[in-house]
C-alpha positions as CSV (number, residue, x, y, z in Angstrom):
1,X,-52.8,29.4,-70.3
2,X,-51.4,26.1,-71.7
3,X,-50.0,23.3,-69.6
4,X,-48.2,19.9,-70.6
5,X,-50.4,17.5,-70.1
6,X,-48.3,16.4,-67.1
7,X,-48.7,19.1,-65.1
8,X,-52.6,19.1,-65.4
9,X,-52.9,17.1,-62.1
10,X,-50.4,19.2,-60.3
11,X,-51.8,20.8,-57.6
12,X,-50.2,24.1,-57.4
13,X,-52.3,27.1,-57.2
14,X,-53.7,28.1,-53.9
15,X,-57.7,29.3,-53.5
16,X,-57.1,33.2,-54.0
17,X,-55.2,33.0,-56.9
18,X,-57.7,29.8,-58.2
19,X,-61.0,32.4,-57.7
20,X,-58.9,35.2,-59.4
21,X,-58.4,32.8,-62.3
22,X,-61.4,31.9,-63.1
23,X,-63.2,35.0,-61.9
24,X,-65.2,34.1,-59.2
25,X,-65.0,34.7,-55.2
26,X,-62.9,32.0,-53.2
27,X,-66.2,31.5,-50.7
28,X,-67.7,30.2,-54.3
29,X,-64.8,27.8,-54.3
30,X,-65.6,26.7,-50.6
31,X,-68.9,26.6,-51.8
32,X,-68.7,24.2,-54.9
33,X,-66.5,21.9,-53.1
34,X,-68.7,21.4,-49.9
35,X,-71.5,20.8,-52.7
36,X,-69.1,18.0,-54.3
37,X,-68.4,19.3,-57.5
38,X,-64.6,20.0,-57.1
39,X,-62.3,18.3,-55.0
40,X,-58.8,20.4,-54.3
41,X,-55.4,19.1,-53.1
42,X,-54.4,20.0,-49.6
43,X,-51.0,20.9,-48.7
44,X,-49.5,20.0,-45.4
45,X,-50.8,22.5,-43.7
46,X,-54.3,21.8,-45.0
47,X,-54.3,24.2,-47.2
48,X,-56.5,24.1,-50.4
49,X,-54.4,23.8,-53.5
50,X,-56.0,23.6,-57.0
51,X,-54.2,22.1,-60.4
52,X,-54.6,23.3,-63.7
53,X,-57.5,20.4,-64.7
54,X,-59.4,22.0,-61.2
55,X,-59.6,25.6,-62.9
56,X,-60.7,24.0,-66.7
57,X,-63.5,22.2,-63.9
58,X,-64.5,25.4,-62.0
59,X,-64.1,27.3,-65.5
60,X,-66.9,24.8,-66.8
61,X,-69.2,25.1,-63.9
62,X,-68.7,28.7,-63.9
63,X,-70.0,28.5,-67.8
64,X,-73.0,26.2,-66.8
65,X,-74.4,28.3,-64.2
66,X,-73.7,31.6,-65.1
67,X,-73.9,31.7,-68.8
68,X,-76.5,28.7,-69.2
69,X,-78.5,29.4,-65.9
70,X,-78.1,25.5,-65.0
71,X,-78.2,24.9,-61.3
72,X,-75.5,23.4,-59.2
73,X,-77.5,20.0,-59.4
74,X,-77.9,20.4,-63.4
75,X,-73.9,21.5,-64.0
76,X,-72.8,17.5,-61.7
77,X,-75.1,16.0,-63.4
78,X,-73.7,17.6,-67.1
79,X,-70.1,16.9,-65.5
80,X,-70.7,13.2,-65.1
81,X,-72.2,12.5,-68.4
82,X,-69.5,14.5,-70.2
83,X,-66.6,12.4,-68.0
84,X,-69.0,9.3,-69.1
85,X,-68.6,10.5,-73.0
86,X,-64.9,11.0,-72.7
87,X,-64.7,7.6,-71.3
88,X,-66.6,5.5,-73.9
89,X,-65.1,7.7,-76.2
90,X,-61.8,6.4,-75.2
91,X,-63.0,2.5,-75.7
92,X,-64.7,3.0,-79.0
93,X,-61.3,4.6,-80.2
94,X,-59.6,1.3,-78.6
95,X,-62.1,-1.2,-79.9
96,X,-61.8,0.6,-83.6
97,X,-58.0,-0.2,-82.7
98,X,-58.1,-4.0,-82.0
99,X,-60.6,-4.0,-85.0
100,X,-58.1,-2.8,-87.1
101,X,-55.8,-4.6,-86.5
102,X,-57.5,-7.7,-86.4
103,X,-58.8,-7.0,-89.6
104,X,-55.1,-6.3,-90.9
105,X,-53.8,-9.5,-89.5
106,X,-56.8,-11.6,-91.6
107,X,-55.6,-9.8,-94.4
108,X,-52.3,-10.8,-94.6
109,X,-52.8,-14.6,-93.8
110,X,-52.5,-16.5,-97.1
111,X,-56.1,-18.7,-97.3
112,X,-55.2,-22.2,-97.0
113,X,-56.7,-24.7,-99.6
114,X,-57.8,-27.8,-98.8
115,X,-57.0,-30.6,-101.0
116,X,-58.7,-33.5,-101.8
C-alpha cells in the first residue's frame, strides 16, 4: 500500500481495520498504546483513528517482537534510536549542503592581489 507522502499523517483508519492491517488483534493495539509506543488520532467521538505512518510503526514493532523476540522495552528503545538516526541523518545531509555551497561560492571568487 503506497501513500503520498501527504497523507502519511492522516488519520484515517479506525482500530479494527488498523489490527487487520497489520495482522494483529486490536487489544494488542490498546495494549501498545497504553505501553507508549503508538499514539493514535481520536475522532470526535473519541474514537481511535490510525494514519498510514501509525501502521508502518505498529508494522515495525510487530517485526521487533515477533520476528526478533525483542521485548516491548527493547522495540521503544530501537524506535528512538532509529527516529534519532533519521534525524542526524537529516543534518548531516544539510551540513554537506551549506558545505557545498560554501565551498562553491570560494570557488568562484576571483583571489585578490595585493599590490605593493
Amino acid at each position: 500500500m503506497v501513500f503520498s507522502s501527504q497523507f502519511q499523517e492522516e488519520p484515517c483508519f479506525v482500530i479494527s481495520i488498523a489490527a487487520r492491517m497489520v495482522g494483529v488483534h486490536a487489544q494488542t493495539l490498546r495494549y501498545y498504546e497504553r505501553a507508549g509506543l503508538i499514539w493514535p488520532s481520536r475522532s470526535i467521538g473519541k474514537q481511535r483513528l490510525y494514519s498510514p505512518a501509525d501502521i508502518a510503526r505498529i508494522k515495525r514493532i510487530k517485526e521487533l517482537t515477533e520476528d526478533l523476540g525483542v521485548n516491548l522495552a527493547g522495540a521503544e528503545i530501537i524506535l528512538k534510536l532509529l527516529k534519532r538516526i533519521d534525524e542526524l541523518e537529516d543534518t548531516l545531509t544539510k551540513t554537506q549542503t551549506t558545505l557545498k555551497n560554501i565551498q562553491a561560492r570560494v570557488v568562484r571568487k576571483p583571489s585578490r592581489q595585493i599590490v605593493r
